[in-house]
C-alpha positions in Angstrom: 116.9 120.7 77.5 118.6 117.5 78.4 118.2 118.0 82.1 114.6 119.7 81.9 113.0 116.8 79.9 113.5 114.2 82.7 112.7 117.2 85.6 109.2 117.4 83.4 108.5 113.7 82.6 109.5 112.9 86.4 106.6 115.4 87.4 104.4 114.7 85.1 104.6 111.0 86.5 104.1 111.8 90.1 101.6 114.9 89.4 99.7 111.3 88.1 100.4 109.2 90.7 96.8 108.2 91.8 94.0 106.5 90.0 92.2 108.6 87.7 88.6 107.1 88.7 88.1 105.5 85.5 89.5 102.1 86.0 93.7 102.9 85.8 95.6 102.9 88.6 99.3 103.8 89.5 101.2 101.9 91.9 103.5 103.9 94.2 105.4 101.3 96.7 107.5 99.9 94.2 110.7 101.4 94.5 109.6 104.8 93.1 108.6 103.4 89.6 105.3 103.6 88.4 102.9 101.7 86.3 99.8 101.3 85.6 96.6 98.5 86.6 93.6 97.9 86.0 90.7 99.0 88.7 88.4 97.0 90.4 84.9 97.0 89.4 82.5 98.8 91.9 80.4 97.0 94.1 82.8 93.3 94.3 82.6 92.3 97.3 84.3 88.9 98.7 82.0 86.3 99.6 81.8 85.0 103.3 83.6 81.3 103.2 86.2 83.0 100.9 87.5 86.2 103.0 90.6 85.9 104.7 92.0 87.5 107.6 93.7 90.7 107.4 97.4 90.8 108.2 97.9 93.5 111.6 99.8 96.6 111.8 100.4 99.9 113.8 101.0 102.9 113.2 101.3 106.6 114.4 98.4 108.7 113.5 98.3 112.1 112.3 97.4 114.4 114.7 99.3 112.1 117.0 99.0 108.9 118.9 99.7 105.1 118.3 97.4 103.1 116.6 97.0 99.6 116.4 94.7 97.5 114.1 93.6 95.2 116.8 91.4 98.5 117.8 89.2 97.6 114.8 88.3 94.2 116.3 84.2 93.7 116.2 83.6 96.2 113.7 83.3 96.9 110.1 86.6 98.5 109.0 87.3 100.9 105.6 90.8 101.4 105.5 91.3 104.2 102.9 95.0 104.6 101.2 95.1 108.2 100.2 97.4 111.0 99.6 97.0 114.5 99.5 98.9 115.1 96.0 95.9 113.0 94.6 93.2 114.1 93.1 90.6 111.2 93.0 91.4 111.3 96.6 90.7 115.2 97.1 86.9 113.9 95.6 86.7 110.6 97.5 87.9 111.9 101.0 85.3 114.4 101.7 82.4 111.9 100.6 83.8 109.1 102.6 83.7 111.6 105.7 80.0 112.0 104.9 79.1 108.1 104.7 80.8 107.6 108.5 79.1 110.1 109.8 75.8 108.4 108.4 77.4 104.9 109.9 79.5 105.2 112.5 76.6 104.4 115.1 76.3 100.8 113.2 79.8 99.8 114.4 81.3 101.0 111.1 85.0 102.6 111.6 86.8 104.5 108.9 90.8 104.8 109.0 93.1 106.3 106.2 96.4 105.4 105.5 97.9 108.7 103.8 101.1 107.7 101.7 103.9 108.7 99.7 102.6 112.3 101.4 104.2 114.7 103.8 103.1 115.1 107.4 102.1 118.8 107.1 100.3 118.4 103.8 98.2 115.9 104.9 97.3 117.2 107.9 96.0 120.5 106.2 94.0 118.5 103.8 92.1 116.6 106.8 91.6 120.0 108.5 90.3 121.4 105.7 87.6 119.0 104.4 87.0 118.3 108.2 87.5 114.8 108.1 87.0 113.4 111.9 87.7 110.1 111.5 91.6 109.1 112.2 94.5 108.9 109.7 97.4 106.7 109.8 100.5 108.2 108.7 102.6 106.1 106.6 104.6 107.7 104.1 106.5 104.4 102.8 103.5 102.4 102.6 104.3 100.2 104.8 100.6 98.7 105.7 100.0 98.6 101.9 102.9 96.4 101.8 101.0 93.8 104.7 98.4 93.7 102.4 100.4 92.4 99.8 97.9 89.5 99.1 95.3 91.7 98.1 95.9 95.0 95.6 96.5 97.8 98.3 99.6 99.9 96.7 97.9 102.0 94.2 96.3 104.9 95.1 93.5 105.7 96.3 92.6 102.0 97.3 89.9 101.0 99.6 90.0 97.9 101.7 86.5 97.0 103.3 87.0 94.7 106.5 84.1 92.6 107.9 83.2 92.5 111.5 85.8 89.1 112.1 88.6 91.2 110.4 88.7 89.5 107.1 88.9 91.2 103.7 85.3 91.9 102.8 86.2 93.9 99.4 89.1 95.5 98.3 89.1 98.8 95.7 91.9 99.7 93.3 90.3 102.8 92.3 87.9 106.2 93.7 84.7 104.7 94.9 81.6 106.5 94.4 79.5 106.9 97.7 76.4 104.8 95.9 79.0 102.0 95.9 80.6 102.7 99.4 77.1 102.5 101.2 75.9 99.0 99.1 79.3 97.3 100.7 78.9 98.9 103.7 75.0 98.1 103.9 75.6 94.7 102.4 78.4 94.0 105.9 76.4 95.2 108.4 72.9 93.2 107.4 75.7 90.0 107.4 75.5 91.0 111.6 
């Protein structure tokens, strides 16, 4: 019993790694522990004089290939931090595949950031909701980490770039597609 009560609490813990949509979150870049946060509410988004620039990374993609954030230049970004294991995210991925196909043509560019995940798992879950727009893989969440300034290492998390690469708005927990397309909207009227 000694040895199955910490097997059990251990994954119980990670079986709840993610935000459960309703305003808690878990972070999971912090050495392995885990507590919890508050979400952010929907819809915040940063005013104009106030955003800052987002700090550059690279990556390799799933699926393969390099990819480097400098790619995102001119357009409105939603970088996505997901994992497969998560369930808000198995909820929030498929509907976040359906608002870029409604935007891409506006110079909108989705990219998740799967983490804490493995390659193969991921993978399948992107083939199987037919998500077509690219994932970085970065299992020790190492772009959360360059985001450091802003809330990025719970998961899911959603950080909405404007068209100079600055931090438009920044979500610590699932977003509903209502709330996805009013950001999104609201950044591409800014022209």
């Amino acid at each position: 019993m000694r040895r199955v009560l910490p097997a059990l609490v251990g994954a119980l813990l990670l079986a709840a790694g993610c935000t459960t949509g309703e305003g808690s979150a878990v972070d999971v870049n912090n050495g392995g522990q885990f507590r919890f946060q508050a979400g952010t509410p929907a819809g915040e988004v940063i005013p104009e004089g106030e955003r800052a620039t987002a700090p550059e990374f690279t990556g390799d993609l799933l699926g393969g290939g390099d990819f480097d954030s400098t790619e995102l230049a001119g357009d409105i970004a939603v970088l996505n931090f997901w994992g497969s294991w998560c369930p808000p995210c198995r909820v929030e991925t498929p509907e976040f595949q359906e608002v870029y196909s409604e935007v891409r043509q506006e110079g909108v560019e989705f990219l998740g950031l799967t983490v804490k995940d493995d390659e193969q798992l991921a993978q399948a879950f992107l083939d199987s909701n037919g998500i077509e727009y690219p994932s970085l893989f970065d299992p020790r969440g190492e772009v959360a980490l360059a985001f450091r300034n802003y809330p990025a290492n719970a998961v899911p998390s959603t950080i909405v770039l404007d068209r100079e690469y600055r931090v438009a708005a920044v979500y610590t927990a699932q977003i509903s597609q209502e709330d996805l397309r009013a950001v999104l909207d609201r950044l591409i009227a800014e022209g």
